[in-house]
C-alpha positions, 0 to 999 in steps of 0.5 A: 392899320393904313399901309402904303399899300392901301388902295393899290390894285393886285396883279392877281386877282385886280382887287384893291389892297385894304388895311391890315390885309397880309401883303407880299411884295416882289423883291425885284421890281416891288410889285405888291400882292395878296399873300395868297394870289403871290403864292397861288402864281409862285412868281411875280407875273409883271413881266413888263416891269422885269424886261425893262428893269423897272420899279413898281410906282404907288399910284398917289406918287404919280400925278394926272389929268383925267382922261375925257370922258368915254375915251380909252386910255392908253398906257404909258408904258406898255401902249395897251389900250384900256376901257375909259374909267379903269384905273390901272393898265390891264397888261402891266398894272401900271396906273392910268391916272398919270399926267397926258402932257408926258410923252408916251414912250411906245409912240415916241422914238428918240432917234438922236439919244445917247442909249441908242449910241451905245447900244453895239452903235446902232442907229435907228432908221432915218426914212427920207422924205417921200419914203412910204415908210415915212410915218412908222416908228421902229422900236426895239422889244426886248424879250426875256426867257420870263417874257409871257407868251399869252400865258406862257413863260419864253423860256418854257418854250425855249426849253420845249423846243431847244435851243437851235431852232430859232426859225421855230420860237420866232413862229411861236413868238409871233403866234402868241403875240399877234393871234396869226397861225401862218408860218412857212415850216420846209421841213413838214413841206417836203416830208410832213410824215417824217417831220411830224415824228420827228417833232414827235407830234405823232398824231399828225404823224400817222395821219399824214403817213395814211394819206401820203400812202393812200395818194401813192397808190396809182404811182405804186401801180404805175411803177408796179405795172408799168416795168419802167423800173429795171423792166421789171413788172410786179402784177398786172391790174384790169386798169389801161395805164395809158388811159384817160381814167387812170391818167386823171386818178393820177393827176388828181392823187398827185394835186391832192398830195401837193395839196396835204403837204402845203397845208402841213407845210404852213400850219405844222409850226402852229400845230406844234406851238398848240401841243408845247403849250397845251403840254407846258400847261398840263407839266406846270399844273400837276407837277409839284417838283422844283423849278430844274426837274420841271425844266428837265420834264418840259426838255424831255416832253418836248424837243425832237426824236432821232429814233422816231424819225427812222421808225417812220421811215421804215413803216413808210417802205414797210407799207408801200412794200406790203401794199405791192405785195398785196397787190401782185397777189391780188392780181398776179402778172398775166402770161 
């Protein structure tokens, strides 16, 4: 028996409805499914419909010219560009059979509308003539805890960092959606170690713990040596502080350190967005329990550690200590 479904693609698995199959339908925005795909996802994943409050539409119910033939064809809706001949969009789902006269509200802005009087009253951007930013639309991209990620809920992401650090989700926002891996983090600048066990990515942690207490030795032996501190003077190696030799190893050390922080500095928030979702994944694949314990798993998985923190510190003087002990037994003070 013929359904009104009949013919329509699933969000899931792409195929097309045939008669008399058991379909389910999202109440929100009408999306159907396979009964076994809605269940195999637990949710609807038309993400693009929810943001923007919208209905799912049949696609005999909307009319079209097709597209040339060869030519991509560009969604209506969400602006993703798809395969020529493919009948519906990729990203959202959406039929690409519609008519190319209407306007395509992803390059078309209307500045003078009466959403956009009352939104807060905000006016959109008007360039002046000779601006060089003259041909750029702006537009608003509103964005839901149920935003998909590539693959990841918002909100999940939200959970797993916390709240406060907006800097964070916004890096995290944009590693997902533009593919860059670049973001300034000052915190894993300046103290990458500690930073590092306070996100509780302690991999990362020990690793920059070792190299920052490798590169610290020629300043150990300088301030060891040296009695620049209190004029107290610790052990005395066989190498000339004044020396050329020792004063390059210096150099070098200090360069290198400059170095290793840089990068943690500039990567640490898209190491991070790889270890939240590698562990959201790993939380929604295996945990059967409800939607409120998998967020309280995801928060407790996640976020930051106080004790961690303190704990790095402490083995951070704890080696440098023993790392000058080590050395004034080594190669006691000369008399």
């Amino acid at each position: 028996m013929a359904n009104k479904y009949t013919g329509e693609k699933c969000f899931v698995c792409g195929e097309l409805f045939e008669d008399d199959q058991d379909i389910v339908v999202c109440p929100d925005c009408g999306t159907p499914y396979h009964r076994k795909c809605w269940e195999l996802k637990g949710e609807c994943i038309n993400t693009v419909l929810h943001e923007n409050g919208e209905s799912w539409t049949a696609s005999n119910q909307i009319s079209y010219t097709p597209a040339p033939e060869g030519e991509p064809i560009k969604c209506i809706r969400c602006g993703k560009e798809n395969p020529a001949g493919q009948k519906f969009c990729a990203e959202c789902g959406l039929p690409l059979n519609f008519s190319r006269e209407e306007p395509r509200p992803f390059n078309e802005l209307d500045e003078g509308s009466d959403a956009d009087k009352q939104n807060g009253g905000f006016t959109p951007y008007t360039p002046s003539q000779g601006d060089p930013f003259n041909n750029i639309s702006m537009q608003t991209i509103k964005l839901t805890p149920q935003s998909d990620m590539n693959g990841i809920k918002l909100g999940d992401f939200i959970t797993y960092i916390g709240n406060r650090s907006l800097s964070i989700i916004t890096s995290f926002i944009k590693f997902a959606k533009t593919g860059q891996r670049l973001s300034l983090n000052v915190g894993a600048l300046f103290i990458p170690n500690l930073y590092f066990f306070y996100r509780k990515m302690y991999k990362a942690g020990i690793v920059y713990m070792i190299l920052n207490l490798l590169l610290s030795i020629p300043e150990i032996i300088y301030y060891g040596q040296s009695g620049d501190v209190n004029g107290m003077i610790l052990f005395t190696t066989p190498l000339d502080l004044n020396g050329a030799d020792f004063r390059t190893l210096t150099s070098v050390c200090y360069i290198a350190e400059i170095a290793v922080n840089l990068f943690a500095g500039v990567y640490a928030n898209y190491w991070y967005y790889k270890k939240a979702r590698n562990e959201i994944e790993d939380i929604r694949a295996n945990n059967t329990a409800g939607e409120n314990e998998t967020e309280v798993i995801i928060r407790m998985k996640g976020g930051t550690s106080k004790g961690a923190f303190v704990l790095a510190f402490a083995i951070t003087m704890i080696l440098q200590l023993a790392l000058m002990i080590g050395l004034s037994i080594v190669y006691p003070v000369l008399k």
